[in-house]
C-alpha positions as a printed NumPy array, in Angstrom:
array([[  0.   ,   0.   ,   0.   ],
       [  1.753,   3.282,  -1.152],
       [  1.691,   5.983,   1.466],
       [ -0.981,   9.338,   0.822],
       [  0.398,  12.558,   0.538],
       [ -0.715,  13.259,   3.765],
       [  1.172,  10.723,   5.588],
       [  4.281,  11.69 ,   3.895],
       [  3.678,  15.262,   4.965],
       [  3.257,  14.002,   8.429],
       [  6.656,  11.751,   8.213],
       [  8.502,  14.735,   7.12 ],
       [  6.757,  17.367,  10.304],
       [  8.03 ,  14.65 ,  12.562],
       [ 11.541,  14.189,  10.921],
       [ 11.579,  17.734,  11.367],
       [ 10.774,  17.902,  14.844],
       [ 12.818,  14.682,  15.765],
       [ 16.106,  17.021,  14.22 ],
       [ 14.467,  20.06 ,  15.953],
       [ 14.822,  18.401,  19.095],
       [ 17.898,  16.674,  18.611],
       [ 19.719,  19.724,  17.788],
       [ 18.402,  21.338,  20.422],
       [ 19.25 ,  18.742,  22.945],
       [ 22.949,  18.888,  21.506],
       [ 23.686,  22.296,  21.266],
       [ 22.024,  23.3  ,  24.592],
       [ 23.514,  20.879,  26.182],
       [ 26.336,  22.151,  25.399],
       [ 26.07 ,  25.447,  25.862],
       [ 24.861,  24.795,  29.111],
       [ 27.965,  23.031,  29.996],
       [ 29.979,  26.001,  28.572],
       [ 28.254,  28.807,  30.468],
       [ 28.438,  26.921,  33.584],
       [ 32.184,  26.081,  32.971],
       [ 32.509,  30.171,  32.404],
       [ 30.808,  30.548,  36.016],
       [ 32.558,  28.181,  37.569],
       [ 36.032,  29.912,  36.277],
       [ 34.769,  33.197,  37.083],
       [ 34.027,  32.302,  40.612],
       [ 37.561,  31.045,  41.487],
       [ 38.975,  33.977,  39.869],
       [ 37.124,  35.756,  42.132],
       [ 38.201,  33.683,  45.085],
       [ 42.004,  33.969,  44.075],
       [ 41.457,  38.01 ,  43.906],
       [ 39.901,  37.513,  47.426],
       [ 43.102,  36.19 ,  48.46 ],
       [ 45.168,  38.753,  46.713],
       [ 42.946,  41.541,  48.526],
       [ 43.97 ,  39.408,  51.978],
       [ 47.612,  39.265,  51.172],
       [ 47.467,  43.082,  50.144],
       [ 46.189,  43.961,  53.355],
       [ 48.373,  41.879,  55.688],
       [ 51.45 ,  43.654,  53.578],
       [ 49.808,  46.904,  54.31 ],
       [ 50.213,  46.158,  57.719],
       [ 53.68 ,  45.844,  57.903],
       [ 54.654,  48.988,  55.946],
       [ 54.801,  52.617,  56.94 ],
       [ 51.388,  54.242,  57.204],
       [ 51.535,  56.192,  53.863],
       [ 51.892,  52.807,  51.82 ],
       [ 49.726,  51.629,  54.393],
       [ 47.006,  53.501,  53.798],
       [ 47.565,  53.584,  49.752],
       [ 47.726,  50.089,  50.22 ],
       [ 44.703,  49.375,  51.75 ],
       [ 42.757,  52.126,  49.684],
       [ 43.92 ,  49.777,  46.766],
       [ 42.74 ,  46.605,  48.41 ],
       [ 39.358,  48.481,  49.378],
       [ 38.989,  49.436,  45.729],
       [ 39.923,  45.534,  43.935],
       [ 37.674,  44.103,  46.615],
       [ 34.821,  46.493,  45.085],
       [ 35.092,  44.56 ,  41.821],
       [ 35.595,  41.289,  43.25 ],
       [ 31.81 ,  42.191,  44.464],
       [ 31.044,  43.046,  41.097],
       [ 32.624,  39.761,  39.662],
       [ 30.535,  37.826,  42.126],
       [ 27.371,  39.608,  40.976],
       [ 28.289,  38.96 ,  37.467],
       [ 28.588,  35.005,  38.788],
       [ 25.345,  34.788,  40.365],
       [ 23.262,  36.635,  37.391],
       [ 24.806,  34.084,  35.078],
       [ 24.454,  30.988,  36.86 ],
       [ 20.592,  32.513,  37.621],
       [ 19.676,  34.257,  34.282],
       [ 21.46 ,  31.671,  32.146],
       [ 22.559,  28.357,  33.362],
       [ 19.321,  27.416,  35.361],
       [ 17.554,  28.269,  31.964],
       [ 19.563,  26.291,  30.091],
       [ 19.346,  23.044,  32.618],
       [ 15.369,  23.495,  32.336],
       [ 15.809,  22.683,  28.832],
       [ 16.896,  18.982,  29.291],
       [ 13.7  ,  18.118,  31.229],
       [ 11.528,  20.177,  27.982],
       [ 13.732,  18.3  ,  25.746],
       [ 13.213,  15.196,  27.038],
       [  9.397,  15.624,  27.803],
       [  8.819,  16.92 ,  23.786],
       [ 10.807,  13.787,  23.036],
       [  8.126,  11.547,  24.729],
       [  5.36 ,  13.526,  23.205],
       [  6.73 ,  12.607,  19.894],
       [  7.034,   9.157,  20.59 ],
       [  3.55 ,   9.054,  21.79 ],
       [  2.081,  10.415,  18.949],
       [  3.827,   8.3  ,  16.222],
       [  2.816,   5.42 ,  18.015],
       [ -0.909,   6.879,  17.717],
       [ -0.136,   7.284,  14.264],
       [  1.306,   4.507,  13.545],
       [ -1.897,   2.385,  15.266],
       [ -4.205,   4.664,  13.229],
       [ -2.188,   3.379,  10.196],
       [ -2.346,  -0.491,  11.247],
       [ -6.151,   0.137,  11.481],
       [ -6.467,   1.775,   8.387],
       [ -4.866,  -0.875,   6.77 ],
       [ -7.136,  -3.902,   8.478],
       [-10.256,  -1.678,   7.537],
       [ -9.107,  -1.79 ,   4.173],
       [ -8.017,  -5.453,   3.482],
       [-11.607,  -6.411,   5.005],
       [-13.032,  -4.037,   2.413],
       [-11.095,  -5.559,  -0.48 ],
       [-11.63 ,  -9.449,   1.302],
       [-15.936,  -8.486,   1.951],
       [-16.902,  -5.67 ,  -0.531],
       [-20.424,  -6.033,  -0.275],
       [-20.582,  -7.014,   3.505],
       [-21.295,  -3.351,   4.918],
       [-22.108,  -4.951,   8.367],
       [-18.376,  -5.906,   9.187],
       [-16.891,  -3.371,   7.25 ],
       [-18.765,  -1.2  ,   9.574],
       [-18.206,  -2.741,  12.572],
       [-13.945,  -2.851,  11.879],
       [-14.428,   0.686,  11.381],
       [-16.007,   1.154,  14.802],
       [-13.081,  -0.126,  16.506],
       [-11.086,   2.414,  14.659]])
């Protein structure tokens, strides 16, 4: 039995949408993985200028109290953008990575939808086919013809 245009319409939609969703499970996945690797590097950057801002101040301490104090101003002034860095790290891994993670659990969810459908459609076509080999074994029997079709 040669497939209708309409089935071959509705093999290539869910080609389509089985690629769709591959290539979005691939590339968000891995983009995912990226920006959290980014976060995760930008928060120990942060943490090592921490400890620079530490080891700034307990060398301010043992100098005279002009360099002191210029020294401490500067450690005042890098631990102002360390806070900035660590804002920068929480935005991302709240405005972009936990967005991105929420995608595996859509991605896998549309990829059960589409399962469950072409197994609807494929059932629909198994019972299209029985109606029509009892039509072509009992043409003039309308009785089971119609009664096959009810259990479609």
């Amino acid at each position: 039995m040669s497939r209708t245009p309409d089935a071959r319409a509705r093999d290539t939609q869910t080609r389509q949408i089985q690629e769709g969703i591959t290539h979005v499970e691939k590339h968000f996945g891995e983009l995912c993985q990226l920006f959290a690797a980014y976060v995760r590097k930008t928060a120990r950057l942060r943490d090592k200028a921490d400890l620079l801002v530490r080891e700034i101040g307990f060398y301010a301490d043992t100098e005279t109290p002009n360099l002191k104090n210029g020294l401490k101003n500067f450690a005042d002034q890098f631990a102002k953008i360390q806070d900035y860095r660590q804002a920068q790290v929480e935005r991302l891994d709240a405005k972009v990575v936990e967005p991105l993670k929420a995608y595996g659990t859509i991605v896998k969810l549309k990829r059960e939808d589409l399962k469950l459908t072409q197994s609807a459609r494929n059932r629909e076509a198994k019972q299209m086919q029985q109606l029509e080999r009892t039509r072509q074994r009992n043409p003039s029997d309308r009785q089971i013809i119609s009664q096959v079709g009810l259990h479609i």
